[in-house]
N, C-alpha and C positions, 0 to 999 in steps of 0.2 A: 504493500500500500504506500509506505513512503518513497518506494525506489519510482512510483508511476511517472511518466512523462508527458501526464495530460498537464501537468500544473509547471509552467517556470518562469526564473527569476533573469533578472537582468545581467548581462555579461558590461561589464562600466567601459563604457567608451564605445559600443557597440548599438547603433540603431536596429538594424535588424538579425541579430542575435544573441540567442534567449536558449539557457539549459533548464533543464530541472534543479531545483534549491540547492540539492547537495553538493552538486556539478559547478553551480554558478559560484557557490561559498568556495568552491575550491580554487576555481580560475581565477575569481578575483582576489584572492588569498595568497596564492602565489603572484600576482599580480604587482598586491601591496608590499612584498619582501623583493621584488624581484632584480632590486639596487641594493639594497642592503640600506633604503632613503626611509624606514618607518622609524614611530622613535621609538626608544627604547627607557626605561625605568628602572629602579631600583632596589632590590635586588635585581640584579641582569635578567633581562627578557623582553620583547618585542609584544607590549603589551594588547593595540589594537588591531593588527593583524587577524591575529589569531579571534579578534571577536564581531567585529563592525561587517565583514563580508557576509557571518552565518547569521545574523542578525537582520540583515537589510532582505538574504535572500529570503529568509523565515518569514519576514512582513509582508511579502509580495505574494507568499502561499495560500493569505488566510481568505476568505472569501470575502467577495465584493463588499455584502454589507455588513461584515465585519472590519473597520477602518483601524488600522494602528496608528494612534496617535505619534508625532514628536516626540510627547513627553513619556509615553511605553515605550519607544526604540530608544532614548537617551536613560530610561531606570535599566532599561533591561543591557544596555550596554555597558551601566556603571560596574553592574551587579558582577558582568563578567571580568571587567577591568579588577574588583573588588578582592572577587574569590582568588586570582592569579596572586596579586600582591598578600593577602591571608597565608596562601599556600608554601608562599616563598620566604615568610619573615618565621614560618616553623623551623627553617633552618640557616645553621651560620654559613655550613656552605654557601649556600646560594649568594651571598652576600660579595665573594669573589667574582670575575668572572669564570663561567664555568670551565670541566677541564672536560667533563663524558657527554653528559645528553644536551642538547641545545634545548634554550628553558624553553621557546615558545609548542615546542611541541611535547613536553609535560605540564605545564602548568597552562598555558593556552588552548591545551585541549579539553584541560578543566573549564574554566573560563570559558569558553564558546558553548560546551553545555548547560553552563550554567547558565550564562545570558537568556539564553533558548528554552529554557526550563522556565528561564521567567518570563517569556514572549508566549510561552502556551501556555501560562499559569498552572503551571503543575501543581499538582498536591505534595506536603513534605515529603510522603513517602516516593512518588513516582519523583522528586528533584534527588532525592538521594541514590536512586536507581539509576539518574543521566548519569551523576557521577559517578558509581559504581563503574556501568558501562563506557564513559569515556578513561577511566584509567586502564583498560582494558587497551585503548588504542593509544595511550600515551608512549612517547620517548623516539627520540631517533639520534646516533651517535653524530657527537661534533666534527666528526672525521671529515663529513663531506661539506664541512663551511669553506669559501672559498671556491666553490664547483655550484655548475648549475641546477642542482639536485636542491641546496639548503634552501633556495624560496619555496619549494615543496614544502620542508617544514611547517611554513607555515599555513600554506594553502590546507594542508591534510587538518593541521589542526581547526582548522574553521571548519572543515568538511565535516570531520569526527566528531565534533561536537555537538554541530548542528544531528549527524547523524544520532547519536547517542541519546539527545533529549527525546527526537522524533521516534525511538525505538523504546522509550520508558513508558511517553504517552502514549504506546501500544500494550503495553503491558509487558515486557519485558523486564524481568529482575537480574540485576548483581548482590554482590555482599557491600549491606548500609553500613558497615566500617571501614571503609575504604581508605578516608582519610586520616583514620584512627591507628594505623595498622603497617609494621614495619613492611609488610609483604603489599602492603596497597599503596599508597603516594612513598610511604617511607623505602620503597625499594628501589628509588633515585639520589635520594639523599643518605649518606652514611650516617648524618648525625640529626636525624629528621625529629621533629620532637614538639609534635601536635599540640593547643592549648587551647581552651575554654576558650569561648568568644565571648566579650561584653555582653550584656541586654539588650535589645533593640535600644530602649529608652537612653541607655552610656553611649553606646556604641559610635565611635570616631570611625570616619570614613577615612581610608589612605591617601586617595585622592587628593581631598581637605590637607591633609599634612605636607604632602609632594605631589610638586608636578611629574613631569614625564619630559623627559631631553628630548628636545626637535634638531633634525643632522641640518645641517647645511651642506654637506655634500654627502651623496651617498659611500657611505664606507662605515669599518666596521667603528661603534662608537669611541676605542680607545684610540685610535689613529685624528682624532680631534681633538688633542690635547697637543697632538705632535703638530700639527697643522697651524695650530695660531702661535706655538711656539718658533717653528720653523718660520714662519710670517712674519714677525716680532725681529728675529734676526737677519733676515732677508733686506729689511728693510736699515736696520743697521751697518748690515756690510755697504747696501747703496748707498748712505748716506756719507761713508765714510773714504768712498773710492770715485767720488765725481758722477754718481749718478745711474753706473751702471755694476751688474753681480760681476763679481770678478772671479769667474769661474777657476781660468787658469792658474790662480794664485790659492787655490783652495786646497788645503796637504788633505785634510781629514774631516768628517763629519761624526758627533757622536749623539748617540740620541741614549738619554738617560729615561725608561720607562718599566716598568711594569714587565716580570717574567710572565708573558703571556703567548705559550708556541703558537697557536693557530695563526695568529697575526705576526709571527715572527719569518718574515719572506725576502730575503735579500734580494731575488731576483723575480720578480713577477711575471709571467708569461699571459695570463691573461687579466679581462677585466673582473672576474671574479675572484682571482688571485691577488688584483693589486688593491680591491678593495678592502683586503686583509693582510695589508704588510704596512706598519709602520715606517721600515724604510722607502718604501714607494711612494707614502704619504709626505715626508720630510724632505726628499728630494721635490716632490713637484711645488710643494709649499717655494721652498728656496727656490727655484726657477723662474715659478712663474707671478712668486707672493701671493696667491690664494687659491684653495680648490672651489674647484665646480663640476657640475656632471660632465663637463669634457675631458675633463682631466684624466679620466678611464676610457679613453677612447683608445681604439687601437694604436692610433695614429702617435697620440701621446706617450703612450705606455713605451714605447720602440726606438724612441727616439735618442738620438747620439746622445746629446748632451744629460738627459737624464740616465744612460746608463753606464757614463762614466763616471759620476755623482754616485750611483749607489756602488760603487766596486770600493768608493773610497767611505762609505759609509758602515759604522758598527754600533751594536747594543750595548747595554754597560745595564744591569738591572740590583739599583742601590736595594739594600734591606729594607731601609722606611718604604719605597715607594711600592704599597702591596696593592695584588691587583682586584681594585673595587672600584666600580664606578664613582664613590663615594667620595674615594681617599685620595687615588693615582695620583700623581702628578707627572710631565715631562720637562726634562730640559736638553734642545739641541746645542750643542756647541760646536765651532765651525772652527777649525784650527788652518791656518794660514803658514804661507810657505817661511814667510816672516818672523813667524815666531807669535807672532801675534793670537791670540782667543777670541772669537763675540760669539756670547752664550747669551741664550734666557730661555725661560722657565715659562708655564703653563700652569696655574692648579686650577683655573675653571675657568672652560671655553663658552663663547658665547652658542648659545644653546641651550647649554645643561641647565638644568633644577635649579639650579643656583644664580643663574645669569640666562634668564628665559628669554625668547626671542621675541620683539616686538612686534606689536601685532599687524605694522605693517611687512614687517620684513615675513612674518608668516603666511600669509599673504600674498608675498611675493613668492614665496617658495611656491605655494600651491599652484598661482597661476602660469606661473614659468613649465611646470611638470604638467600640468592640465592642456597646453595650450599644445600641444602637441599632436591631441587624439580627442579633444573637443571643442565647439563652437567657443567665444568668449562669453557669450548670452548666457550659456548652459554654465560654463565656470561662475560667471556671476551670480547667478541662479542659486548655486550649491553653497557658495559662501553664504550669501543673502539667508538661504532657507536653514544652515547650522546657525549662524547667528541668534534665529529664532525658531530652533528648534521644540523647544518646549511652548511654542501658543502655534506650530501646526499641527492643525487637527487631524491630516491623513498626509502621512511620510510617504506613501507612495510620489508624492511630488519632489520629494528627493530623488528616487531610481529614475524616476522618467528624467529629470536634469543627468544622472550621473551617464545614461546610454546615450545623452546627447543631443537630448532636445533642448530647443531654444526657448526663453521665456515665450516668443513671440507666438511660435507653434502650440505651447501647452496652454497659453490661453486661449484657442482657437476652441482646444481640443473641451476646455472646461467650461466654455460660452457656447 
């Protein structure tokens, strides 16, 4: 019943094609990862990936005159943004970046059921059976980050989730301790270590506490520390050599960061390679003073001068600087044939929780990445209609802007 293909959901950026829910939560899931551009939070994980595609496709499922509000797509979205960060502060692990499973496909596959659990209003019993059943589809190893496989990660986990709530409100049972249970959630974490939740009436939302780091360029999030530090310096050497980088005169680069292998890549050969190598990151910073989505383009990634730059580039990973989104810090320094140093340092890039992006520069992000694969009308649309998410009365006028349509056409369509 759930697998049928009489019912589907919007494929984003696509006027005329349209999957089934499951299908569509997955494409555009892998979609949202598929730069490594979504953000990321605290304890490590890619928090709405993994929830906003099985969410939007769920709402599109439910019957005509049953309307999903705004303000039901934005509860039922918190709820799963919620359960992720719950799941994640049960352990200190987590709190590193990881070293085995990539968090959005354990803890985001919770989170998408649970959103979903809460877009069909399940009963406690059947929300504790989505969870049961989505930890069932949980985890996938960190090995294949850096390869075109990890935005699957998070596609499946949207899929899984969304699958997992739709198979509870069938009647489908798992084991209600799941989360309780070294052999359930705890068989990801070594030191997992579950805890009574507040009262509804106490209960602080994570959310409320921290935001969620927004990337300015797509790459993995600790290579963004490297990046306004190498920038910082870049702009120092110009300043101090008449105007221009003075490549030639450059003996050594050293980037002081975070023992983190996955992201540890001297020599990048592709774009999903170099958007996990800190030295790939520090070189282009120094180049070119800023990253951007071009920066991973073939054409860049290949190029002379930058790969003469990393042959003379190395790691140095101090004891203080351990590796937490929280804590990290980088510092490049650029040693000179001269004799000469110019270093500096990074502890929080703009972006991060701490130093949030303004709302125009977010803004900017979205429509620069928007304007690619949809109309402007439609990008302005989508801003317009998240803005005031919570007083639209049928979110369906969000998919129909995200597949493409213009404001001008969906008033036609509503008049």
């Amino acid at each position: 019943q759930i697998y049928s293909s009489d019912i589907s959901s919007t494929i984003w950026g696509h006027l005329d094609f349209r999957l089934p829910p499951l299908y569509a939560a997955f494409v555009n899931g892998v979609a949202v990862h598929s730069m490594d551009f979504d953000d990321t939070w605290h304890p490590a994980t890619h928090p709405s990936g993994a929830v906003l595609p099985a969410v939007i496709a769920l709402a599109e499922a439910f019957p005509r005159e049953k309307k999903i509000s705004g303000l039901d797509l934005l509860l039922a979205f918190n709820v799963g943004i919620e359960v992720q960060g719950r799941l994640l502060r049960f352990s200190s692990e987590a709190r590193n970046i990881p070293k085995r499973f990539h968090p959005p496909t354990v803890v985001g596959t919770m989170g998408s059921a649970a959103a979903c659990a809460k877009l069909l209003a399940l009963d406690q019993p059947k929300c504790k059976n989505a969870l049961a059943i989505a930890a069932s589809y949980a985890g996938a190893p960190l090995a294949n980050a850096a390869t075109q496989t990890k935005p699957l990660h998070v596609g499946n986990a949207a899929k899984h989730g969304l699958e997992a709530a739709c198979l509870a409100s069938q009647g489908l049972q798992g084991n209600k301790q799941i989360l309780d249970m070294e052999s359930g959630i705890g068989a990801f974490y070594t030191d997992y270590n579950p805890q009574t939740l507040p009262t509804l009436q106490s209960y602080p939302w994570l959310l409320d506490q921290q935001d969620v780091a927004i990337k300015r360029f797509p790459a993995h999030l600790g290579t963004h520390w490297v990046a306004d530090a190498a920038s910082s310096v870049r702009r120092k050497l110009v300043e101090s050599s008449g105007n221009s980088l003075p490549l030639d005169k450059i003996e050594k680069v050293v980037l002081k960061v975070p023992e983190v292998k996955y992201v540890n890549r001297p020599s990048p050969a592709s774009e999903h390679e170099a958007r996990h190598s800190f030295q790939f990151v520090a070189c282009s910073a120094l180049l070119d003073g800023s990253m951007s989505v071009q920066s991973f383009t073939s054409e860049n990634i290949h190029r002379l001068a930058l790969r003469e730059l990393l042959c003379k580039t190395q790691l140095e990973h101090p004891p203080d600087n351990t590796p937490s989104f929280e804590s990290l810090y980088c510092e490049v320094s650029v040693m000179l044939r001269d004799g000469n140093t110019v270093s500096d340092r990074c502890d929080t890039f703009y972006g991060h929780w701490r130093k949030p992006l303004k709302k125009e520069d977010l803004e900017k992000k979205f429509q620069s990445n928007a304007s690619s694969i949809l109309p402007a009308e439609a990008a302005e649309g989508i801003i317009e209609t998240v803005y005031n998410l919570e007083k639209v009365e049928d979110c369906s006028v969000l998919t129909k802007f995200l597949s493409g349509q213009s404001v001008r056409a969906l008033s036609e369509k509503l008049h």
